[in-house]
C-alpha atoms as an extended CHARMM CRD file, in Angstrom:
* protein
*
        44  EXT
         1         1  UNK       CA              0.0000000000        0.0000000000        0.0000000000  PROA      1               0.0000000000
         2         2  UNK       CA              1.3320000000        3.3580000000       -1.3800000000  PROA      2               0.0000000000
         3         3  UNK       CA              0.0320000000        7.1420000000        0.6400000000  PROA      3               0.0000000000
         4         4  UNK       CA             -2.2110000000        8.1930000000       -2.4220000000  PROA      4               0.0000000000
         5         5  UNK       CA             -1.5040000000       12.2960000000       -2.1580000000  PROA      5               0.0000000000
         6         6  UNK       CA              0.5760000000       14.1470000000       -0.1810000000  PROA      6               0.0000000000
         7         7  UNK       CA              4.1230000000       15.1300000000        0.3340000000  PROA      7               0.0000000000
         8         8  UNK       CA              4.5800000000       11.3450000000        0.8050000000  PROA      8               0.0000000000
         9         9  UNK       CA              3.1720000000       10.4990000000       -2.4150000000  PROA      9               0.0000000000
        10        10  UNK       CA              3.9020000000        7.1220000000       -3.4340000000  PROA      10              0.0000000000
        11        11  UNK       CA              5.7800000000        6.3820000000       -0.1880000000  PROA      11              0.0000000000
        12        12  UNK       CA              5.1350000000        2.6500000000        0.9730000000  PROA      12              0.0000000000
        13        13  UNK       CA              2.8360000000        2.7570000000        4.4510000000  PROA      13              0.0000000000
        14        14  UNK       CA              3.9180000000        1.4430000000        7.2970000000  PROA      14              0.0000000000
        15        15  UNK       CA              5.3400000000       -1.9610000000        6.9300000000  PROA      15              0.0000000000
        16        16  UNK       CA              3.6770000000       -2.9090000000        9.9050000000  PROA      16              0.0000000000
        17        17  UNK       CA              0.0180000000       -1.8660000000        9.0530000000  PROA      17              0.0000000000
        18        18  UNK       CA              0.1970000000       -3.4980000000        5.7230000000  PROA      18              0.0000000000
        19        19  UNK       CA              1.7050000000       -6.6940000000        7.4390000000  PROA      19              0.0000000000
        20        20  UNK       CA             -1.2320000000       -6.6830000000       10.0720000000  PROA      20              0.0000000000
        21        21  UNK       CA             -3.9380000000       -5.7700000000        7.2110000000  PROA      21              0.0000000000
        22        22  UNK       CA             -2.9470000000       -8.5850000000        5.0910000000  PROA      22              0.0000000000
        23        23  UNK       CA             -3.3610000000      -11.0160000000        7.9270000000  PROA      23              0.0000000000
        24        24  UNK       CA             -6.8970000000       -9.7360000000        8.7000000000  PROA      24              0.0000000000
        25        25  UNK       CA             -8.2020000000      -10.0070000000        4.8600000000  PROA      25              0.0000000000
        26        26  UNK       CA             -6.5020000000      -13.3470000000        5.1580000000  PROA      26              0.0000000000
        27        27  UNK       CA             -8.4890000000      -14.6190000000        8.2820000000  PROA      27              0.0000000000
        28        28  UNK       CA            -11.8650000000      -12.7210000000        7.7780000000  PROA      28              0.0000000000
        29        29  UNK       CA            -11.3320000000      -14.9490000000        4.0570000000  PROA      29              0.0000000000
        30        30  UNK       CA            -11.0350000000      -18.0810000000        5.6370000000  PROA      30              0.0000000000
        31        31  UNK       CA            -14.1150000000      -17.7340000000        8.1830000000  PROA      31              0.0000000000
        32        32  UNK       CA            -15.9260000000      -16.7470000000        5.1950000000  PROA      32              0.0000000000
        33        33  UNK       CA            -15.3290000000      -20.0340000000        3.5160000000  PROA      33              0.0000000000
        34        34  UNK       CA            -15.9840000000      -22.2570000000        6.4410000000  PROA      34              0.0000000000
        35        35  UNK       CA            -19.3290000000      -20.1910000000        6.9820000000  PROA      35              0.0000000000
        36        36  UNK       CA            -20.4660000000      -21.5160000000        3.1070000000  PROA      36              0.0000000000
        37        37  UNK       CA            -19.0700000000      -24.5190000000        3.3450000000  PROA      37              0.0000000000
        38        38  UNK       CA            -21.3810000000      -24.9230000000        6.4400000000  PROA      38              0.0000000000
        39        39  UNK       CA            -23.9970000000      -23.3210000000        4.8850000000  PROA      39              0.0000000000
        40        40  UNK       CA            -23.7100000000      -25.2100000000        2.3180000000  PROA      40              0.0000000000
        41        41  UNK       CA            -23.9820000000      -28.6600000000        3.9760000000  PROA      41              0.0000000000
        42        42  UNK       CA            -27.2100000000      -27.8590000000        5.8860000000  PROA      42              0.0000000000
        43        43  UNK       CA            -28.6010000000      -26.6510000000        2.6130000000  PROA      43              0.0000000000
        44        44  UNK       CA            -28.1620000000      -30.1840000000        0.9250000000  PROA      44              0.0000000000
């Protein structure tokens, strides 16, 4: 992830934040996919 505007432009974020946003994408993903796979076994 890059600051958008600004006089740091095109400057990488914090390594950190990106680090700790990756990992929630990642694990709000996965829940998602047990959820339907759930979902879908009490639908069948």
């Amino acid at each position: 992830m890059q600051n958008p505007r600004g006089k740091h432009a095109n400057e990488i974020i914090s390594p950190y934040l990106q680090k700790k946003a990756l990992e929630f994408i990642t694990e709000h993903s996965k829940n998602q996919v047990k959820k339907l796979k759930a979902e879908n076994i009490e639908l069948k």
